[in-house]
C-alpha positions as CSV (number, residue, x, y, z in Angstrom):
1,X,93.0,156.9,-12.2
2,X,92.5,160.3,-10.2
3,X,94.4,161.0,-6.6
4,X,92.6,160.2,-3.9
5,X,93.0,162.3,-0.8
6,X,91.0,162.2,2.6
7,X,90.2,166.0,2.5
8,X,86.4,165.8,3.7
9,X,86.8,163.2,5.9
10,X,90.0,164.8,8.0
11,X,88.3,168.3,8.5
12,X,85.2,166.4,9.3
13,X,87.2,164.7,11.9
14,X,89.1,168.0,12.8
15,X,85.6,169.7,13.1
16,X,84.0,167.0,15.5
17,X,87.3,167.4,17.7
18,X,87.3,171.3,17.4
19,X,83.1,171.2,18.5
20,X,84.1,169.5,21.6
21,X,86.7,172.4,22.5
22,X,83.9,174.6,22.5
23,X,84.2,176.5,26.0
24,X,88.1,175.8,26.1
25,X,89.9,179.2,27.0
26,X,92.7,180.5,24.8
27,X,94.5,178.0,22.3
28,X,92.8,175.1,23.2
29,X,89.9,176.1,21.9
30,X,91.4,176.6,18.0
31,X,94.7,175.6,17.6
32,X,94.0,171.8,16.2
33,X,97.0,170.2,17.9
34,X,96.6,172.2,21.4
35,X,93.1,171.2,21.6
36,X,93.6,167.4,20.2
37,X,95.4,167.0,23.3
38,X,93.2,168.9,25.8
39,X,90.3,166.9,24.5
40,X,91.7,163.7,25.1
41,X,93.2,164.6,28.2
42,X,89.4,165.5,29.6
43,X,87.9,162.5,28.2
44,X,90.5,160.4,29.9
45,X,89.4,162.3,33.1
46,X,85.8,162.5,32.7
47,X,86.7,158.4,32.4
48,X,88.4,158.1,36.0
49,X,85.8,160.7,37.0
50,X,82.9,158.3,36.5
51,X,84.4,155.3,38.6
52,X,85.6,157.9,41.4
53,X,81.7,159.0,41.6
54,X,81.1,155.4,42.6
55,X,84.0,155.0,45.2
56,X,82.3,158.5,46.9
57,X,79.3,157.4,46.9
58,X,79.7,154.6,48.7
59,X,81.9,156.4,51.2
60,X,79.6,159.0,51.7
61,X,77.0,156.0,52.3
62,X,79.6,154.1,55.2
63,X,79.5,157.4,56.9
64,X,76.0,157.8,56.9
65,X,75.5,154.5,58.4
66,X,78.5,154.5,60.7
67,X,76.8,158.2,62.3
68,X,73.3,156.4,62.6
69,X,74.2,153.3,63.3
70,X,76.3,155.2,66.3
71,X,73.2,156.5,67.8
72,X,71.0,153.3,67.9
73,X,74.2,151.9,70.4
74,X,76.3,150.3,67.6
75,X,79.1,150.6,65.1
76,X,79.2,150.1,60.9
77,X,81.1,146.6,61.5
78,X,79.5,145.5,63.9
79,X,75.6,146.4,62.3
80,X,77.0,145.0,59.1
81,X,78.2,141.7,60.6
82,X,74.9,141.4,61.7
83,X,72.8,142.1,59.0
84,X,74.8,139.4,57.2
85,X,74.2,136.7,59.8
86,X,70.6,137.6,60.3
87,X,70.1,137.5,56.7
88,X,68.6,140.6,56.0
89,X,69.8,141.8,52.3
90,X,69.6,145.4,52.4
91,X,72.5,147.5,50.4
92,X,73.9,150.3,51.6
93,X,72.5,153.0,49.4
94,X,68.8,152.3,51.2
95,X,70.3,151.8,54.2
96,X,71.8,155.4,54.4
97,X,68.6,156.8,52.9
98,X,67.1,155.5,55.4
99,X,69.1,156.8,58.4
100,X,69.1,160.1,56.5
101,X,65.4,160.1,56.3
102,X,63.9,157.8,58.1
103,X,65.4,157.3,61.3
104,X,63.0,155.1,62.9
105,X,62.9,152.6,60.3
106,X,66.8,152.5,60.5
107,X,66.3,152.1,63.8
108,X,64.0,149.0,63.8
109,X,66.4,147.9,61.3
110,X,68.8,148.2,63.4
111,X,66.9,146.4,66.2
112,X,66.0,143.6,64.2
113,X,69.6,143.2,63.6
114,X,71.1,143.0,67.0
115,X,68.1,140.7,68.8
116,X,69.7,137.3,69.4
């Protein structure tokens, strides 16, 4: 029975990691072990990158809100609290949109929100 060995299947594997090196500068880019580990050293931070973006985002969005929210007479906590009690569902990405770009829908929001 003939040897076996994995020869098409390892430099296909070598080549797929070597493609994504593309753009590395010096060794990295050619050198199988140096880029093995730089690849998977970026993958693991593209990885934490993508729930970081979500954490940001939503910060950005508290700010937003906290600045508007400031000018119609009131605080984040406080405008939160209220939209909870009042029962008006309305998350934090459109909310921030709209004290972005539409300020006097905000603000009715806003009013609706604190009329007892």
């Amino acid at each position: 029975m003939p040897r076996s060995v994995p020869k098409v299947a390892s430099r296909a594997r070598r080549k797929k990691m070597l493609k994504l090196s593309k753009g590395f500068w010096g060794r990295r880019k050619n050198v199988w072990t140096i880029a093995k580990h730089h690849i998977e050293k970026g993958l693991l931070h593209a990885y934490v990158g993508r729930k970081l973006k979500k954490r940001e985002y939503r910060r950005l969005w508290i700010t937003r809100i906290n600045a508007a929210a400031r000018l119609n007479g009131t605080t984040y906590s406080k405008l939160m609290y209220m939209l909870k009690v009042n029962n008006i569902n309305i998350n934090r990405k459109i909310l921030a949109d709209f004290a972005m770009n539409k300020p006097e829908v905000f603000a009715a929001i806003v009013k609706q929100a604190t009329k007892q």
